[in-house]
C-alpha positions as CSV (number, residue, x, y, z in Angstrom):
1,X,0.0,0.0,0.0
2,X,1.3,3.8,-1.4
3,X,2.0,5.9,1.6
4,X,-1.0,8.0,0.9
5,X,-3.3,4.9,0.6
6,X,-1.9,4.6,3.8
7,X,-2.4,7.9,5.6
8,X,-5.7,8.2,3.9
9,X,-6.6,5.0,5.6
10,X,-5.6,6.1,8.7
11,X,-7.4,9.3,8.6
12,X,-10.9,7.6,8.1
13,X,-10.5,5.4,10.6
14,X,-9.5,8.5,12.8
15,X,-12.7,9.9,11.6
16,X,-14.6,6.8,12.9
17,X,-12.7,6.9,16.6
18,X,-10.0,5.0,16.2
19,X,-7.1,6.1,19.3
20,X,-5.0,3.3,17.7
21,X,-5.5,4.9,14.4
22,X,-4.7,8.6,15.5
23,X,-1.7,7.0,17.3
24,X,-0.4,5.4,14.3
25,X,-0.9,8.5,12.3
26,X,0.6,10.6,15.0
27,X,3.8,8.6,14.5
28,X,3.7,8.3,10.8
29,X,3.5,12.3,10.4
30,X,4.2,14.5,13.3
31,X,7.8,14.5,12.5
32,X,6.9,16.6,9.2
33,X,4.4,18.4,10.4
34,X,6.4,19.6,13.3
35,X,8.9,20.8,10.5
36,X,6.8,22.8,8.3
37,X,5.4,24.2,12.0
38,X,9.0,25.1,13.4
39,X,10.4,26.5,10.0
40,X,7.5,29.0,9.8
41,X,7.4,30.0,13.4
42,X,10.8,29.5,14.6
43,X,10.3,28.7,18.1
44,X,10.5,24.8,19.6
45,X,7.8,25.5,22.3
46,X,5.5,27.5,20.3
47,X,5.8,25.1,17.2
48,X,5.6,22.0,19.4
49,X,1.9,23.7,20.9
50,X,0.7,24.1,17.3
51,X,1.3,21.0,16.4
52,X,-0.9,19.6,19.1
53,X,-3.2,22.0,18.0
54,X,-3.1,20.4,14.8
55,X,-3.7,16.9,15.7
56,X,-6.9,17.8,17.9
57,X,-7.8,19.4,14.7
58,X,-7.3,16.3,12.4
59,X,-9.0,14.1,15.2
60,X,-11.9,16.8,15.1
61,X,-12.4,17.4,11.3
62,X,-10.8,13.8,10.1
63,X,-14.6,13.0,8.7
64,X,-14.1,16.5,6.5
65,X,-11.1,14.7,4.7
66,X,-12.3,13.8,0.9
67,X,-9.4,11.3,-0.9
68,X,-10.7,12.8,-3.9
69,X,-9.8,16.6,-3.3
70,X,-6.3,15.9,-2.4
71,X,-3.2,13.6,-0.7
72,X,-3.7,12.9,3.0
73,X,-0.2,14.8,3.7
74,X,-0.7,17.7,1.8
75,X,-4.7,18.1,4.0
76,X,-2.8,17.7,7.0
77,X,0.5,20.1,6.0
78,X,-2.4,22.8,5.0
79,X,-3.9,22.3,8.4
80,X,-0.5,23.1,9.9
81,X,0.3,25.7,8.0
82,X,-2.8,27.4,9.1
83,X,-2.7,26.8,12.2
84,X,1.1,28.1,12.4
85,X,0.0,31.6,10.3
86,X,-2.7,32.1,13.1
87,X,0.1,32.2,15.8
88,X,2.1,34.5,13.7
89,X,-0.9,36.6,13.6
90,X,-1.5,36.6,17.0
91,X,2.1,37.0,18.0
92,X,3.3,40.3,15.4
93,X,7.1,40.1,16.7
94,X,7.9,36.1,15.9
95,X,7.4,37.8,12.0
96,X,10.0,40.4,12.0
97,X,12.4,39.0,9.5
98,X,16.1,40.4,9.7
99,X,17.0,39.5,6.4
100,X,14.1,38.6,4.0
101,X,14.7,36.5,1.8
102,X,17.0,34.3,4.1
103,X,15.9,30.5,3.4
104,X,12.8,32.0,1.2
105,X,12.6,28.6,-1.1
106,X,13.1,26.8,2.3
107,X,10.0,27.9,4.0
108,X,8.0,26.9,1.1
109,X,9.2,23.7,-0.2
110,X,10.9,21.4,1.9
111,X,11.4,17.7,-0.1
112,X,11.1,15.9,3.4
113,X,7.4,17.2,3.4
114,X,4.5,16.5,2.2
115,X,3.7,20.1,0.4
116,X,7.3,19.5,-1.2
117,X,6.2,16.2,-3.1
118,X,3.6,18.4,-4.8
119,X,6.1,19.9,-7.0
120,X,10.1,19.4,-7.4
121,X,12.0,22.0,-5.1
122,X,14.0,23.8,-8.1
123,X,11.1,24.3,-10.3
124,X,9.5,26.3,-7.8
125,X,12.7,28.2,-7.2
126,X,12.9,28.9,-11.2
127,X,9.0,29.8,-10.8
128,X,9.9,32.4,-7.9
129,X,12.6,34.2,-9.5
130,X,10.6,34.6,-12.5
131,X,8.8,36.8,-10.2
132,X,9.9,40.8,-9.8
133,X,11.2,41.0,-6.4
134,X,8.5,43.0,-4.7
135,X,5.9,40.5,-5.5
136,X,7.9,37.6,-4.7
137,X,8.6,39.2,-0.9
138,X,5.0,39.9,-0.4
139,X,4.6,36.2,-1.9
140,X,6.8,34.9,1.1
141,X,5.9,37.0,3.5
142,X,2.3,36.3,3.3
143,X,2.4,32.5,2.9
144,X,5.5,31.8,4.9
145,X,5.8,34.2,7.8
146,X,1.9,35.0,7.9
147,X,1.6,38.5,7.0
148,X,-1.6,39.7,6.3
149,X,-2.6,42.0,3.2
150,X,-3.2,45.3,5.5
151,X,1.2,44.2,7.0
152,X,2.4,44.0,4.0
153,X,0.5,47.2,2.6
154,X,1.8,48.7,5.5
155,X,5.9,47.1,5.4
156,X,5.8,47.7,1.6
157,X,4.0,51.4,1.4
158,X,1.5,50.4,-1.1
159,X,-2.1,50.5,-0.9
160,X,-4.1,47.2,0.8
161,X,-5.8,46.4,-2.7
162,X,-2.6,46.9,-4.8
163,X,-0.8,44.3,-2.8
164,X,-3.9,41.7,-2.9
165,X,-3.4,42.1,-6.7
166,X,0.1,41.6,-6.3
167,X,-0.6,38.5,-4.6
168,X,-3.1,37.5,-6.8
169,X,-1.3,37.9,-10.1
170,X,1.8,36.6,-8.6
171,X,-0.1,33.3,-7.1
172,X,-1.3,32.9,-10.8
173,X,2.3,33.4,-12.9
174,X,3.5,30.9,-10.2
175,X,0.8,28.4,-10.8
176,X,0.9,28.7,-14.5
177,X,4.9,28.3,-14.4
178,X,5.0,25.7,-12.0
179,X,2.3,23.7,-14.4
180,X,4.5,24.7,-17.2
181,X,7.6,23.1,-15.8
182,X,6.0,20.3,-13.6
């Protein structure tokens, strides 16, 4: 059984009740999820609460997880990631980035998980630089260290609706390239 047959298995059976199940999947994936977690928020104890945040969450909405729609990992990495961009929300000063694009490509695509088998690591690197610079920082900042539109407005002196544009556009030449080159 395929690794996602596997997790996807796991999940449903979660969704039934299944400790054994939850405990099985705990092992199988907590190491990546801490991962994604700890590269986005940088901090052991806060990463290591979020991540138990996101398992009551996959033991709560497990029953909300369709095969069809997407791999198991890449349902539970988006539920980390989520969960991490809330804390960085909530907590404004674990986002101040010294340099920033220091381990850009990093934060996004890591081969060890989950997200990172969705695409090959150096074709979203080529995608990214195809980018100008100011749209690939709002890019990062926004999906990596949780900025929100009204942030980056502010960091980057533009107006709130130029930058969700920016974003917007940018998302799209990144999907189309990465389709292009996948």
């Amino acid at each position: 059984m395929s690794e996602p047959a596997y997790l996807a298995n796991l999940i449903a059976a979660v969704a039934r009740g299944d400790t054994a199940a939850f405990d099985s999947l705990y092992e199988s994936v907590s190491p990546k999820l801490f991962g994604l977690i700890l590269r986005m928020v940088r901090t052991r104890p806060l990463a290591e609460d979020i991540l138990q945040d996101v398992f009551v969450r996959i033991w709560t909405k497990a029953a909300t997880y369709t095969p069809g729609a997407g791999e198991p990992m890449a349902w539970m990495a988006s539920v980390a990631r989520h969960r991490a961009i809330d804390a960085l929300r909530a907590r404004p000063a674990l986002r101040q980035v010294e340099e920033p694009y220091e381990n850009w490509l990093e934060n996004i695509a890591d081969p060890r998980d989950g997200e990172g088998q969705m695409m090959d690591a150096s074709i979203l690197h080529h995608c990214l630089e195809t980018l100008d610079e100011t749209t690939r920082a709002c890019v990062v900042q926004a999906y990596c260290e949780g900025f929100s539109g009204l942030e980056l407005a502010a960091r980057h002196g533009k107006p709130v609706n130029t930058i969700k544009s920016q974003l917007r556009r940018g998302l799209a030449a990144l999907k189309d390239c990465v389709e292009q080159n996948g």
